[in-house]
Structures are given as C-alpha cells and as structure tokens.
N, C-alpha and C positions, 0 to 999 in steps of 0.2 A: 542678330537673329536669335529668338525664344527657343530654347531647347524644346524636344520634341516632347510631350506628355507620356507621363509616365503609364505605361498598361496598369489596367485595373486591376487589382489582388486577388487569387486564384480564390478560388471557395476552399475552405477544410477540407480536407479530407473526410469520406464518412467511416463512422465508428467501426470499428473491428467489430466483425460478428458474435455474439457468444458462444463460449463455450459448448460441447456437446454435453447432455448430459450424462453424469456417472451413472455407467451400468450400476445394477442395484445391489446390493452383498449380500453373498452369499448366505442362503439360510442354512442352517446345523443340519445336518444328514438326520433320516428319521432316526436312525437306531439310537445316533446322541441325544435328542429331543426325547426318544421315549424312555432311556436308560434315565435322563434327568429329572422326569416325571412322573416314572412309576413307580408304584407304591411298595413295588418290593424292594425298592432301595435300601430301605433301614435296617431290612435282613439279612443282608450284605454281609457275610461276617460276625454276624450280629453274637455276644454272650454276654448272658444277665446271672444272675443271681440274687435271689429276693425270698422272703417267707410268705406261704400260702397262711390263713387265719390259721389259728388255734381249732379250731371248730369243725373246717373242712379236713385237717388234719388228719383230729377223733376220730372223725367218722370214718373214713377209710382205713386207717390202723383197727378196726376192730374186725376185719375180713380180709388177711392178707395172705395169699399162699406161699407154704414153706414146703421146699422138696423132702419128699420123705425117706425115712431112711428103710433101703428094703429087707434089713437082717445082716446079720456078718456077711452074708457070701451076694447081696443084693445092692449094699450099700449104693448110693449115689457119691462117688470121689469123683465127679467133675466139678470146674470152679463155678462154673455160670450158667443155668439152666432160664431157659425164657418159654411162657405159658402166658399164653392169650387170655386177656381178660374175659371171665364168663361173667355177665352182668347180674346171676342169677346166685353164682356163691360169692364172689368179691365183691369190686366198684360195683355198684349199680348203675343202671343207665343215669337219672334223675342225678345222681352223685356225680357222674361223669359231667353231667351238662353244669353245676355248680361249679367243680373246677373249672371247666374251661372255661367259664364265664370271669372266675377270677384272676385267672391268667390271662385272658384277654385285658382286662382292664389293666391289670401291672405292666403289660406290655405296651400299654398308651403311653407311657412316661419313658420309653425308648422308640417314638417314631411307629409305633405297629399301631395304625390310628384306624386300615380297615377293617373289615372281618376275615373272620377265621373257618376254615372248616376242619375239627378233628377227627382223626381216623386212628386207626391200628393201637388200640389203647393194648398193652403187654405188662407183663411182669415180670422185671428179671431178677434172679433168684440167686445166693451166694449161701451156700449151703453151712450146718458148722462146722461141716467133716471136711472141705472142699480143699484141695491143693492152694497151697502157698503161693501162687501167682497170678499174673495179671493176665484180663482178657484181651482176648486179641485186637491189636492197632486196627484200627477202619474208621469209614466214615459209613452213614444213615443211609445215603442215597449217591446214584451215579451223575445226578441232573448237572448243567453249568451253571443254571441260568437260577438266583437267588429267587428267594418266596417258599422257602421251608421251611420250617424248625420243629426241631426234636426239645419235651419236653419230660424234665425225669424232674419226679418228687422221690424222697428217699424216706426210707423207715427201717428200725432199728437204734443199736445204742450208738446214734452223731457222735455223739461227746467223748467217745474213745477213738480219737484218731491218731493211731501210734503204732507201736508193735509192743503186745501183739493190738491189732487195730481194725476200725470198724474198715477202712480204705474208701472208696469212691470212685472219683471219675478224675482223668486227665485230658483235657483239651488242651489243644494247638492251635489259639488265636491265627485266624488271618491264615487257618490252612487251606480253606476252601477251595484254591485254583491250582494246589499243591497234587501232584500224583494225575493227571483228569481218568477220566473213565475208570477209574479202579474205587473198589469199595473196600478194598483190604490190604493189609500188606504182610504178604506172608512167601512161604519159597524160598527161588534162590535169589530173590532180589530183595528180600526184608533187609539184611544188614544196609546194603547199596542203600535204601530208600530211607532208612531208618535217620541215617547217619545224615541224611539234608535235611533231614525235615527237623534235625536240631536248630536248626535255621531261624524257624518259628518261636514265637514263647508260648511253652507249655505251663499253662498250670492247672493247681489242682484245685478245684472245687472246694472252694469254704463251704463245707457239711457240716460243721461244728454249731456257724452261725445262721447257716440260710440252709431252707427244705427242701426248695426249686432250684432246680437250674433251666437255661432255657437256652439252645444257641442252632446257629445256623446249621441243618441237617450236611451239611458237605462240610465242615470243619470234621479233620481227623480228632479221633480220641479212642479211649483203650479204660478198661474200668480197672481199676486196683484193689490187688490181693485183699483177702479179709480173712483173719485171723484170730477174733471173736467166736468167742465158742456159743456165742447166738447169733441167729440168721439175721441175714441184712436184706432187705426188699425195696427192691424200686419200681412205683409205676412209670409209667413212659406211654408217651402216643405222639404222634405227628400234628404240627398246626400247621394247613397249604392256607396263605395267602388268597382273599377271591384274586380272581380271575386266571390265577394258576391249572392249570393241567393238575388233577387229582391224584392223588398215590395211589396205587392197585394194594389190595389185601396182603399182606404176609403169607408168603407159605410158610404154614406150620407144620409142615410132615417132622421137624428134627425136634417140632418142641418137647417140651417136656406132655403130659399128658394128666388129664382131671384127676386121676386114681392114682397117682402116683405125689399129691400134694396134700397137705394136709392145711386146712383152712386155723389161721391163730390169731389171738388179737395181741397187737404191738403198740397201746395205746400209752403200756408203762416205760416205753422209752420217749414217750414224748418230753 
C-alpha cells in the first residue's frame, strides 16, 4: 500500500513589522542656540591692544585736560582724578565719531563684526603731584551678560615705563565671571578677594608699543602708579554691542570739575 501524501508546505511566515520610528533629537535649549549665535560672543572676555593712526592721535593730544594744581595749601594729591569729556574744550564730537569709527574697524579683526554704540566718553587724569600708587581693583560695569567694552587711548610720555614711570593699566584676563555683582574690591574682603583672583593672568598693558587698549567691561583691572613728573591722560568711553541694553550716563558728582583743569597739548610725547 502507497504511503499516505505528504501535506502541503505551510506558506512563510509574514515579515516582521518595522521598526517604530525614532523619536526625533532633541534640539539645543534656546539659551545654548542663542549663546552660540550671538554676536556678543567675541566680547566674551575679549582684550586687544592695537595703535589708533598717527593723525587721530594728534589731534586729540592737542586738548587734553590736566588737574590743576590749586596753590601749596590747594593742591590736588589724589592719584586719579576723572572729568567728563566736554566736547566744546577737548575731544570734539566729530573727533569722537572718528575714533570710534577706527576702533570699530580694528575691532573687526577680533570677531566685533556688528555695530557699536559709544557712550560715557571721560578722562582720567594721573596728576604730577599725585601719590605713588595704584587705582583701585574694579571692573566697568556689574552686568553678566557680555556686549561691552571699555575703551582707553593713553597720552603722555608711553616710553618711560619704569620707575620712576609713566604706569598704566593691569588686567586680569578671563576675570569677567570672577567676584558677580561687585564692581570693586575694597573693605574687609579685599585681601580675601584679592588673593583668588591671583588665579587669573594679569597683565600689564603694552603702552610702550600700543595707544589703545580695548577689553571686555567686566574684566577686573586697577590702573598703575605714575611717577613722571608730567601728567599722564587717558581718554575712555564705552562700546554696547547693538542690540544690547544701553549703559545709563555716569554720575559725576565725585568728578573732577571744568575749573579745576587746565586744557594742554601733549602732541610732544607722541
């Protein structure tokens, strides 16, 4: 007898379903996206040093104010006296828009590619009589958030920096997030604060070789003693970043005041 037939082959099995699709990944939190894309990035910390022309120099060296001395018993013996630019006996306005315009462009070559708006143009002043030390530790402004910078052109004799010496400026790179909310450091916690913020590299301003400095308003720094028995003058103003939150005016109740300065030209220590 024939063996019985064999059943017929099952069909395949059907295909495994696919896969779900992968949820989708996650995008960067707005703050990272805009931290990465704003243009105040580059001011970050930012310090330059560079020379303004010859030219624009001149011309402001020939209206610079120098504290004046008020007589033996009037004298001015403080180290650092600051007076607001009057556009009318120093900088001029039209002068002022020239520098900015060339510190705008110098600052292309470090990332500062949009515009600027300057404000608080000042003068600060290092008398020849003035005490043998340095101005006091602070930074410019109390803000967190970068898109400032403080600009100082210097005049007087650069070339003597020594003791006795023309001095300058000391900044503390990458001090910006250093101390928050304080703009000074002074009290009973200066030594305390003093002593970490060795931490940072501080240096001093090449004045010898460069006229400008330019660095991020929230970096600490402190200006050095001068010791030339001729004055040293520095202009300075603020550049906000657009789209930044504007700086408010300086109060000048402490500054120095019009009649107490004497207008010189300092075109011979160029």
């Amino acid at each position: 007898m024939p063996p019985p037939p064999l059943p017929p082959p099952l069909p395949p099995p059907p295909p495994p379903p696919p896969p779900p699709p992968s949820p989708p990944s996650p995008l960067p939190s707005p703050s990272h996206s805009a931290r990465q894309s704003s243009p105040s990035d580059a001011a970050d910390g930012l310090y330059v040093e560079f020379n303004l022309s010859d030219d624009l120099m001149r011309q402001t060296a020939t209206k610079c104010p120098a504290i004046r001395s008020g007589g033996r018993e009037g004298d001015k013996r403080g180290s650092r006296y600051v007076i607001t630019n009057d556009t009318t006996r120093y900088t001029s306005h039209r002068l002022l828009q020239d520098i900015h315009k060339e510190v705008a462009e110098q600052l292309k070559q470090h990332g500062i590619t949009v515009r600027t708006h300057m404000s608080n143009a000042e003068w600060v002043l290092a008398p020849t009589n003035g005490r043998t030390s340095n101005g006091p530790t602070h930074r410019d402004i109390k803000r967190k958030q970068p898109g400032y910078l403080t600009v100082l052109l210097f005049f007087g004799d650069r070339k003597l920096q020594g003791s006795p010496g023309y001095g300058g400026v000391k900044i503390w790179k990458n001090s910006q997030n250093f101390y928050p909310g304080h703009d000074s450091i002074r009290g009973a916690e200066f030594r305390h604060v003093k002593r970490k913020l060795q931490k940072f590299d501080g240096v001093i301003a090449n004045l010898e070789n460069f006229n400008c400095v330019v660095f991020d308003s929230r970096l600490i720094h402190e200006s050095l003693r001068h010791t030339q028995h001729t004055p040293r003058a520095s202009l300075t103003f603020f550049l906000t970043l657009e789209g930044m939150t504007p700086l408010p005016q300086a109060c000048d109740d402490h500054y120095a005041k019009p009649e107490e300065c004497d207008t010189i030209d300092m075109q011979q220590y160029l």
